[in-house]
ZATITOR-18055 format. One record per residue: residue number from 1; residue in one letter; x, y, z of N, C-alpha, C in turn. Coordinates in Angstrom, 3 decimals. Each point is the difference from the previous one (the first is absolute). Example, Ala and Ser with C-alpha at 12.3 -4.5 7.8 and 13.67 -1.06 7.14 Angstrom:
<1; A; <13.190; -5.690; 7.800>; <-0.890; 1.190; 0.000>; <0.900; 1.200; 0.000>>
<2; S; <-0.350; 1.050; -0.720>; <0.820; 1.190; 0.060>; <-0.770; 1.090; 0.730>>
This chain:
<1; X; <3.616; -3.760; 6.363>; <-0.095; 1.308; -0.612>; <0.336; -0.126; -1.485>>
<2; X; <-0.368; 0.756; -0.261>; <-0.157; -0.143; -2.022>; <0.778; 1.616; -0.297>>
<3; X; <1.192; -1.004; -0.928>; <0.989; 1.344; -0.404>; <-0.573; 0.843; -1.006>>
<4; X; <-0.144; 1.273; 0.334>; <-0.833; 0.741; -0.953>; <0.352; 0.126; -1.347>>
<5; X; <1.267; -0.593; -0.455>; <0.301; 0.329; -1.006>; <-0.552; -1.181; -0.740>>
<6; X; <-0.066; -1.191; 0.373>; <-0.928; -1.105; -0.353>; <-1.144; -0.101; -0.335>>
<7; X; <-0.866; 0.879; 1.095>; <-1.331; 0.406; -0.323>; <0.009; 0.943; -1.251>>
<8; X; <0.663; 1.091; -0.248>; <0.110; 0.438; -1.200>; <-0.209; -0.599; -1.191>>
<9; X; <1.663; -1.025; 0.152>; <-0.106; -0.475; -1.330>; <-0.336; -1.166; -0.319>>
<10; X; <-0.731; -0.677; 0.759>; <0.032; -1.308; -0.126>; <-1.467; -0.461; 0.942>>
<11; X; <-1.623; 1.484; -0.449>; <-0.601; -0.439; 0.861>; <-0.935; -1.410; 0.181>>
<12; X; <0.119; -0.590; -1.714>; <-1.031; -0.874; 0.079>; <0.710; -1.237; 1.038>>
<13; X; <1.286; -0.078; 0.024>; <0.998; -0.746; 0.677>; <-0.999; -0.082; 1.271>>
<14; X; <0.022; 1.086; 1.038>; <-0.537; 0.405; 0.949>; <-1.415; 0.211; 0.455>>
<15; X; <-0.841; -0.484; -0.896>; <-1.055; -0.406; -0.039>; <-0.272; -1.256; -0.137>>
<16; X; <0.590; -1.049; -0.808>; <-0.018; -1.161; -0.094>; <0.607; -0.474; 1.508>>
<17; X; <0.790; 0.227; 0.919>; <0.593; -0.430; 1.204>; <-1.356; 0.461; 0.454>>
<18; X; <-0.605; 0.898; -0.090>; <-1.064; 0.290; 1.376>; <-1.157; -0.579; -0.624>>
<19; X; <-0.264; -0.421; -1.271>; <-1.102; -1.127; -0.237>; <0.630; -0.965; 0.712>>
<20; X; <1.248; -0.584; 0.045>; <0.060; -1.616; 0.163>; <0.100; 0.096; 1.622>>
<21; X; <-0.025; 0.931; 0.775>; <-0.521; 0.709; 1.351>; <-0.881; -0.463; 0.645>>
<22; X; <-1.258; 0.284; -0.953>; <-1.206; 0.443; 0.184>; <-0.455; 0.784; -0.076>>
<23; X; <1.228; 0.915; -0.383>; <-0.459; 1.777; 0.896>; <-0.573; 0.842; -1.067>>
<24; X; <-0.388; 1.277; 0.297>; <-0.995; 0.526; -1.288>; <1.601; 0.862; -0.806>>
<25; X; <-0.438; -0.249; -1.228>; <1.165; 1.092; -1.025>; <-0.381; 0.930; 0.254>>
<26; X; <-1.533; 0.857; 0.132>; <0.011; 1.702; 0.231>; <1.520; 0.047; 0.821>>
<27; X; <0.121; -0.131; 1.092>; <1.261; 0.565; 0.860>; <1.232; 0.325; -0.936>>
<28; X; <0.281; -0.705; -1.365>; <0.875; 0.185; -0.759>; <-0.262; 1.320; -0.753>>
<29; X; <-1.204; -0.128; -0.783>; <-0.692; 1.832; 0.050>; <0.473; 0.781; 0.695>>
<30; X; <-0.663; 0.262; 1.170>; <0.167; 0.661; 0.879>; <1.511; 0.390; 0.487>>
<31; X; <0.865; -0.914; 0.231>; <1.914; 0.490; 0.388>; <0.172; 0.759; -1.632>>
<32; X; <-0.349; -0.598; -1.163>; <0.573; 0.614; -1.003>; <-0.565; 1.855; -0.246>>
<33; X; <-1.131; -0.193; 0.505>; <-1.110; 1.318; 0.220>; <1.234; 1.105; 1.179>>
<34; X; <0.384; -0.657; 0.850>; <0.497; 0.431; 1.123>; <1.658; 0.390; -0.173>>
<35; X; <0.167; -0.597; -0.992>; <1.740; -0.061; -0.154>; <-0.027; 0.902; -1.604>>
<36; X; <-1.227; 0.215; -0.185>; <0.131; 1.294; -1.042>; <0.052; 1.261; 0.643>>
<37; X; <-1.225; 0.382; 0.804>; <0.009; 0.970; 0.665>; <1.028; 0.326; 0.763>>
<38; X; <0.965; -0.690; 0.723>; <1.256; 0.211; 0.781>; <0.842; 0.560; -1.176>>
<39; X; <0.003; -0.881; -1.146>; <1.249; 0.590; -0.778>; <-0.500; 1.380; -0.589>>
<40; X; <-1.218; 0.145; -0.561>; <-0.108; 1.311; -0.350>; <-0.108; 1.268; 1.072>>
<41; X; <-0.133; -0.631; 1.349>; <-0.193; 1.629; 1.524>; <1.883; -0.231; -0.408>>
<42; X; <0.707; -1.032; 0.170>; <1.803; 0.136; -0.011>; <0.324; 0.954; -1.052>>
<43; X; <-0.249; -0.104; -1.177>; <0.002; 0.503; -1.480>; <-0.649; 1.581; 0.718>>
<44; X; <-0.824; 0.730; -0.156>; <-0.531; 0.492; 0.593>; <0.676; 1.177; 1.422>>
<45; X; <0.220; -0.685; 0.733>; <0.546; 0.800; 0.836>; <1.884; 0.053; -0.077>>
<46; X; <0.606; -0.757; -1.121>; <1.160; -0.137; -0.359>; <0.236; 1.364; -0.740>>
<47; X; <-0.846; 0.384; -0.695>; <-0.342; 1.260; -1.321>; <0.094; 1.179; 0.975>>
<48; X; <-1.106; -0.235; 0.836>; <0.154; 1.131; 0.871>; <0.868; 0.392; 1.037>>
<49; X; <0.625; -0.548; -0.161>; <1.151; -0.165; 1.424>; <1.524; 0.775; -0.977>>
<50; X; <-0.351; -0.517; -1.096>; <1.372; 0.845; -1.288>; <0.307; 1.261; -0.145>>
């Protein structure tokens, strides 16, 4: 599992491990795509909840 805070800041890090894989980098896209949207519905329903 890949600590999200890694993927954040450190994504080319996390792309270079899944080149030397084999594996495709989109997926690194994609969690960072995915771990935006989580933080902004959190952000988001944090406001509204105040």
């Amino acid at each position: 599992m890949i600590d999200p805070r890694i993927l954040r800041d450190q994504p080319d890090r996390v792309r270079a491990a899944q080149a030397k894989r084999g594996l495709s980098d989109m997926v690194v896209d994609e969690a960072l795509a995915a771990d935006t949207r989580r933080r902004q519905a959190i952000t988001e329903f944090e406001a509204k909840r105040a």
